[in-house]
N, C-alpha and C positions, 0 to 999 in steps of 0.2 A: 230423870228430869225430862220435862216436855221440850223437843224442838222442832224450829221454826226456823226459817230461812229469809231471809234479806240481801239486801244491795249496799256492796261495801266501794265506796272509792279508797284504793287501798294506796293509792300515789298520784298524782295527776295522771290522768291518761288512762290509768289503769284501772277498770270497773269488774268486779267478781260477784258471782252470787253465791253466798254463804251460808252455812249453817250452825245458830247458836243456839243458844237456849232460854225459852219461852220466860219472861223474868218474873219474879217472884215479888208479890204485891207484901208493903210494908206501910207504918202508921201512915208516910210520907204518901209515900206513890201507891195509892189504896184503892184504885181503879185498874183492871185490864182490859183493852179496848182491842178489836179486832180489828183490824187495817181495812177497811174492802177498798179506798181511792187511797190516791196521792198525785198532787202536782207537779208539773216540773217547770221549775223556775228559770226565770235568766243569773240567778246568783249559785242556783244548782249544777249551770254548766259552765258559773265561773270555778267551782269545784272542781267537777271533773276536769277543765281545759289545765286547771293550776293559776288561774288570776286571781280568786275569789281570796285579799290579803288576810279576811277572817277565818278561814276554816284550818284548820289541823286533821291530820292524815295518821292512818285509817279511821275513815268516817264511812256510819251508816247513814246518807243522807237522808232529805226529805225533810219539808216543813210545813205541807200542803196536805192536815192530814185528817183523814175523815173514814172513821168507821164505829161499831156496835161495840157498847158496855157489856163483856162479855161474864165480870166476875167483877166484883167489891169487899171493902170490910165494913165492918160494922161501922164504922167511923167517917164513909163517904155518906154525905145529907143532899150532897147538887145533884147526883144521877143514881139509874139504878140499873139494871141488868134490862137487857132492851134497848135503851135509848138508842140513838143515834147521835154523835156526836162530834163535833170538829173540838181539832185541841189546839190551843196556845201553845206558840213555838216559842214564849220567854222564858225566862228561869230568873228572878233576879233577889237579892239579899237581901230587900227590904229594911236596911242598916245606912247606906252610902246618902253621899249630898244628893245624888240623883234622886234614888229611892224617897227620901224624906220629904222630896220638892216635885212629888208626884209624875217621876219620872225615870218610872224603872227601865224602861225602854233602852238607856243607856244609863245600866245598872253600871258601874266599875268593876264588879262583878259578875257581869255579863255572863249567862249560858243561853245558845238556842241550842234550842233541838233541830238536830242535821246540818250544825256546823260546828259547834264547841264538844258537843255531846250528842250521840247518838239521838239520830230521827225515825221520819214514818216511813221509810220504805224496809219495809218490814210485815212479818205478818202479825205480829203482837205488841201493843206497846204497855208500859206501867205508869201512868199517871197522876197525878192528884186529881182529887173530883174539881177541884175548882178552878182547874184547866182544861175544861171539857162544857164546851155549850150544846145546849140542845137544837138541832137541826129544825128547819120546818118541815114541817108532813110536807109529802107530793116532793119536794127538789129531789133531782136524783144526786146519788153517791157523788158520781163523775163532777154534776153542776154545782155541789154543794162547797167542792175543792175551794171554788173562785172565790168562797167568803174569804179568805185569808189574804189573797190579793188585793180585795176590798178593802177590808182594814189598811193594807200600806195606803195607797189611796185616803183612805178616811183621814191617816194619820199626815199624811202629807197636804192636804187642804186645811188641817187642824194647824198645821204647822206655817202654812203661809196666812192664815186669818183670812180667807176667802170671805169677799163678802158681794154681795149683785151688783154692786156697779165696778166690779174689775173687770179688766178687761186679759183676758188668760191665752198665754202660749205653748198648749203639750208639742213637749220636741220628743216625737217617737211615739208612730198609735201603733204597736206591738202587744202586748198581753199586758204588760204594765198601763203602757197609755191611754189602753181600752178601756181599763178601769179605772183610771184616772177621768176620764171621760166621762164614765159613767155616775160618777160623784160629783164629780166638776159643775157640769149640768145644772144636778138638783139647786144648785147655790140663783140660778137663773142668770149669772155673769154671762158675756160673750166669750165664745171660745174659739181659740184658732187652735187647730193640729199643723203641722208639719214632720213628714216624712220622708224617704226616700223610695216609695212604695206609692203609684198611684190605687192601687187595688187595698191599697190598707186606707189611705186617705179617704177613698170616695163608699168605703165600708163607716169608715167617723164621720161623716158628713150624713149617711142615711141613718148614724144612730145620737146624731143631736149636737157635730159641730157645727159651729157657725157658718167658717170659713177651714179651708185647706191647699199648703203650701207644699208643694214636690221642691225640695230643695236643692235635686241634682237638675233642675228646671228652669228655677225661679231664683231670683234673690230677694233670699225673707227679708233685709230690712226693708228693701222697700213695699213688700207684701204685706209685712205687718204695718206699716205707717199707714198703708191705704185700707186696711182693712181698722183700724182704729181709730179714734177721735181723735180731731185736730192732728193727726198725725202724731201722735203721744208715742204709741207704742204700746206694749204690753206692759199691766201694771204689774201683772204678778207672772214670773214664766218655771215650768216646771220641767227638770229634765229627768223624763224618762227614756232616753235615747242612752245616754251616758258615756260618750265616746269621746276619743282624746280633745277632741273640738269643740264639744258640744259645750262647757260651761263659759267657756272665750264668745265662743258664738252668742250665746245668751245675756251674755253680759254686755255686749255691742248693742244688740237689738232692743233690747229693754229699756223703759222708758225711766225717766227720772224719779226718782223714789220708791222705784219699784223692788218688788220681792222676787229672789231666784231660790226654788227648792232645786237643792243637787242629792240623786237617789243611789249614784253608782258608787259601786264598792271598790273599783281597779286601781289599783295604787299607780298605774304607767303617770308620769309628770303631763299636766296642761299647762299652758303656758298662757296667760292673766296676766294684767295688766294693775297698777294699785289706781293709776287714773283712772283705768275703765271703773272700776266699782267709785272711786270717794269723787269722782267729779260727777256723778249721778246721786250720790249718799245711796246705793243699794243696800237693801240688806243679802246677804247670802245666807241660807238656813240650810243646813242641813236634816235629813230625814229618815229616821232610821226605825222597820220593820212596825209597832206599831204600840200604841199606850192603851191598852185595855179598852181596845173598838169592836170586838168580837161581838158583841151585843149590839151594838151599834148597826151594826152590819147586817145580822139578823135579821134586827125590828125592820127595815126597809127593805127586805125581802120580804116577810110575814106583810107590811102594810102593803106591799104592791110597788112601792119608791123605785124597787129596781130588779131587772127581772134578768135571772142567770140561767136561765132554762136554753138547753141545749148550744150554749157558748163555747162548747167545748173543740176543737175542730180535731182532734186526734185521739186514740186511745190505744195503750199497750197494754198487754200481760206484761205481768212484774217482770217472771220470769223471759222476756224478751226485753229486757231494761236497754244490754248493750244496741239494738236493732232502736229502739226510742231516742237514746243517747246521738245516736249514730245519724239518725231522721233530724231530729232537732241540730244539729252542727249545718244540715246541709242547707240552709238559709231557702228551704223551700217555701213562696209566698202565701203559700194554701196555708201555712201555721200558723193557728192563734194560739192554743193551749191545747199541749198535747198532758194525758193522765194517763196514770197507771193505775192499771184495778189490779184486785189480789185476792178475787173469787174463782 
């Protein structure tokens, strides 16, 4: 048997580079795709840290994954040996209420790849073809990772019903809010960021926020009142910050009728109020990984909509994961998106 080697969090805390074997393509999984990137998430180091309530241990993570159709069967018709390809990190039964109500996303049945079931950090993976889109010529490997991020993004503007005349609050311009940003935008709505990073805010502001709040600074309610009509507030606010405070927080500042996407996965308890939500009639929506936007995400790379070239601020060899792991913990300001190549 052929092997190939991977990154296993084998317990929280505990990251190994391991040696299995290259898996063996079948009717289902009728694609073998060579790894060359992979991302590293903020859900990837609620993994390793041990917060992340979804994953189960020993996992091969990774869900940022992007490399070359390297074998097929007769039976794969979407790609063929060559391609380049990102893959869909869902898995779902196409059977459940979810499923049937065109929402597999939050299948009952739920599997991702590199948190239920084995991911891309790896050097081989076995896929179905119809989990695999084709990249556009010219993005490289590294920049291509960020369509996956896009999607949550896609999916979380899909999920709040963005429309131009909102008026929008990302709490958190980190890798997530960056691409939250950068979707947010295309809708032409006004957008406010806030941070606790002036070097991260005034980075959203040269790439298409309106306005930006330093939160260990300012205080946002009253930054967002002056920064919004009649003093409303934010109609729709998004939390990609996702910290014990942040949905309380959001839920004060936001203005009456408005919508709140919550993204984080950490079970630690926030502490909400039922007045704060029903004396506003909010909605609260939750947002979860993304509903078949991979294409979506494409076509505005391919039309020009949104450009990922060189967004990347870090890059590791696989084999230096723990040293990646170890960079990304230290909350150095320089990080946008650190990847792993595997050439």
């Amino acid at each position: 048997m052929e092997k190939m080697r991977g990154i296993q969090i084998v317990r929280p805390g505990e990251l190994r580079i391991i040696e299995t074997e290259v898996p063996e393509l079948n009717e289902r999984d009728n694609v073998l795709v060579k790894i060359h990137a992979a991302g590293i998430c903020g859900s990837d180091m609620g993994i390793y840290h041990g917060t992340n309530a979804a994953a189960t241990y020993p996992r091969i993570i990774g869900h940022e994954m992007v490399g070359e159709v390297v074998r097929t069967l007769d039976n794969a018709k979407k790609v063929k040996v060559g391609d380049r390809v990102i893959i869909d990190q869902v898995k779902s039964c196409g059977k459940c209420w979810a499923c049937r109500h065109n929402r597999p996303n939050v299948c009952q049945h739920l599997l991702v790849r590199g948190v239920h079931i084995d991911g891309g950090y790896r050097e081989y993976m076995a896929v179905p073809d119809t989990d695999c889109y084709l990249l556009p010529e010219g993005l490289r490997d590294e920049d291509a990772v960020l369509i996956e991020p896009t999607t949550i993004a896609l999916q979380a503007c899909s999920r709040a019903e963005l429309a131009p005349d909102d008026e929008v609050l990302i709490m958190g311009v980190g890798a997530l809010g960056t691409r939250m940003l950068s979707i947010a935008k295309l809708s032409g709505a006004k957008i406010i960021v806030a941070d606790v990073s002036d070097e991260r805010l005034q980075e959203a502001l040269k790439n298409g926020a309106d306005f930006a709040v330093n939160v260990l600074k300012e205080d946002l309610e009253a930054k967002v009142k002056e920064y919004t009509t009649d003093s409303y507030g934010p109609t729709l606010s998004i939390d990609c910050a996702c910290t014990k405070d942040s949905l309380g927080t959001l839920i004060r500042v936001t203005g009456n009728a408005g919508r709140i996407i919550t993204m984080g996965f950490s079970a630690t308890p926030t502490e909400v109020t039922n007045f704060g939500i029903t004396s506003k009639e909010l909605d609260i929506r939750g947002s979860r990984l993304q509903n078949r936007k991979f294409q979506e995400a494409i076509d505005l790379v391919r039309e020009g909509k949104l450009d990922l070239d060189h967004k990347i601020s870090h890059t590791f060899h696989f084999l230096d994961a723990q040293k990646a792991f170890d960079f990304s913990s230290s909350g150095d300001p320089s990080i946008r998106k650190i990847v792993l190549t595997f050439d």
